[in-house]
N, C-alpha and C positions, 0 to 999 in steps of 0.2 A: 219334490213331488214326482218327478220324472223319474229317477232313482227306484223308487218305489215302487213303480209302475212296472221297470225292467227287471226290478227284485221278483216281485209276485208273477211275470210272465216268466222268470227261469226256474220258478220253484214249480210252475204246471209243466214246462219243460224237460224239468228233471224227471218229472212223475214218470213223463213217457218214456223216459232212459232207461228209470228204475224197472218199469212193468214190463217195456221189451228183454232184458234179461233173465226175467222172472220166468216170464210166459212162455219164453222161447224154450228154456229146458224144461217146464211143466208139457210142453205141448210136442217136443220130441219124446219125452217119455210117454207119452197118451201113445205116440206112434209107435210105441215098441223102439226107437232110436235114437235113447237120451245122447250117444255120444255128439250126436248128427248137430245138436242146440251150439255146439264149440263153432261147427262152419257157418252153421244163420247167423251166429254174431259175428264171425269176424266177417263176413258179408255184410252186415248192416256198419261194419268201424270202416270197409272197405268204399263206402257207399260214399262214409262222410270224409275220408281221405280224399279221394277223386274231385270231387265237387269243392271241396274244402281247394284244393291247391288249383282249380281255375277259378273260384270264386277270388282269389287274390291276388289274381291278374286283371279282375276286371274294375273299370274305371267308372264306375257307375254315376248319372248325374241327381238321381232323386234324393231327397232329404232321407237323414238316417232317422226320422218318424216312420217314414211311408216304406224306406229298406227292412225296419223292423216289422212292420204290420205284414207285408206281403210275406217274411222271410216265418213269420207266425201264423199267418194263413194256409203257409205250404206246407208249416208243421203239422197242421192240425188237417189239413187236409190229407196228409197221408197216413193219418190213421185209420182212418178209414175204411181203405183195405181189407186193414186185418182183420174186420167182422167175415172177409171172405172167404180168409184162408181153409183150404179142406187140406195140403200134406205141406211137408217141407220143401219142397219146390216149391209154390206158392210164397209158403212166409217167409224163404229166403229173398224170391223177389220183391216181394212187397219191403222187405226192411233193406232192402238196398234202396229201395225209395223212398222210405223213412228216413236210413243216414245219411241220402242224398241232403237230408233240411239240415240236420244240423248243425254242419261248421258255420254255413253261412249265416243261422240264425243267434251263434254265439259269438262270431267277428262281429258282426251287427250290433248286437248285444253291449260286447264291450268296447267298440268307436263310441257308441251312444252315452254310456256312461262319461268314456273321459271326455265328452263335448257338455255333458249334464252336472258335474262337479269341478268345483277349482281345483286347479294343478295339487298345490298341497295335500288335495284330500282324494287321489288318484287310486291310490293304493287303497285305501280304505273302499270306495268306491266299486273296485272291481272285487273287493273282497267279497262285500257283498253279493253281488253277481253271482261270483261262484260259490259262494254260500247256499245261494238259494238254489241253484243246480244240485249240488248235494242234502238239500232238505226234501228236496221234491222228490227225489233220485230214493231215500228212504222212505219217504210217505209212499210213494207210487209202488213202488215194491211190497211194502210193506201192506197196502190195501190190494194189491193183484195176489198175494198169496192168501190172504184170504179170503176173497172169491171161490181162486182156484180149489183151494182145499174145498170149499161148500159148493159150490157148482160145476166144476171141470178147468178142464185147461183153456179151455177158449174163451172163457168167461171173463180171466184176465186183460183180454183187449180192449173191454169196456172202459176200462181205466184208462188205457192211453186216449179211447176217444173224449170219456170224458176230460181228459187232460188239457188234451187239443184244445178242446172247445172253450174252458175254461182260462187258458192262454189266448187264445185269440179273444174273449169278452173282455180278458183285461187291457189289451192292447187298444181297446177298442174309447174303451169306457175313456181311458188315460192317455188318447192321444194327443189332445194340445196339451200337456202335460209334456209330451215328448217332442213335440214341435218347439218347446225352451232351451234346446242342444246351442250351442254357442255356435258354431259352425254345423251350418246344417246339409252339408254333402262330405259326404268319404271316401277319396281314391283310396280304395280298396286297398290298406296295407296289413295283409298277415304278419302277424307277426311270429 
């Protein structure tokens, strides 16, 4: 059941992945500077680099339930933003705040899983995980460009909030679910 729970929070997860690449070149072209959509992303990869390589220095003592709720609350909390964005300075900052969530919400992600599944079934486990990052990752894109094509570029950012929101209701709904983790703290090891 827990499993489950981090599958369908990495598939809303992915969505936001999926639509901030979408949106980000839909929305520098609106601005006359589609090439401009290359620097917002790698600002938004540079975001989750940064945070991703102190996030696994730190030694954290809360349960990887309550690492993953807050680490999905931050996710969904910065999308948020993006309803604000008026040029690309703006959505280049706001998505450095966006891929600020990421690493730590997919480290999280996968301690959770190999704490949620027996040894043997590790692999299969985090396949999942990352399965569902890549289901979301094409749904999410896949509904931002449609939007965007019928409404504009900015229209697209509906989806990551709705994303957000939607990962954090299931993290929510599934938490003692996720409180069944075998060991229920993680010094933080990147791998």
């Amino acid at each position: 059941g827990g499993v489950q729970v981090v599958v369908l929070a990495m598939i809303a997860i992915g969505a936001i992945f999926g639509t901030a690449e979408i949106t980000a070149v839909a929305f520098a072209e609106a601005q006359g500077q589609k090439a401009a959509a290359s620097f917002v992303l790698a600002i938004y990869a540079a975001g989750s680099l940064i945070v991703g390589l102190v996030f696994g220095t730190l030694k954290l003592k809360a349960s990887l339930a309550t690492q993953f709720l807050a680490a999905i609350a931050l996710a969904a909390l910065t999308t948020l933003p993006l309803l604000a964005v008026s040029g690309l300075a703006s959505l280049a900052l706001v998505f450095f705040m966006a891929g600020a969530a990421v690493s730590p919400t997919i480290i999280i992600a996968m301690g959770l899983i190999e704490r949620l599944v027996p040894p043997r079934q590790l692999t299969e486990g985090m396949t999942w995980g990352i399965t569902g990052i890549g289901i979301g990752m094409a749904a999410g894109a896949s509904a931002a460009g449609m939007l965007i094509d019928a409404f504009g570029a900015h229209s697209g950012f509906w989806i990551s909030v709705g994303a957000g929101i939607a990962a954090l209701l299931v993290v929510l709904a599934g938490y003692n679910r996720l409180l069944g983790a075998r060991s229920e703290t993680l010094v933080c090891e990147a791998a």
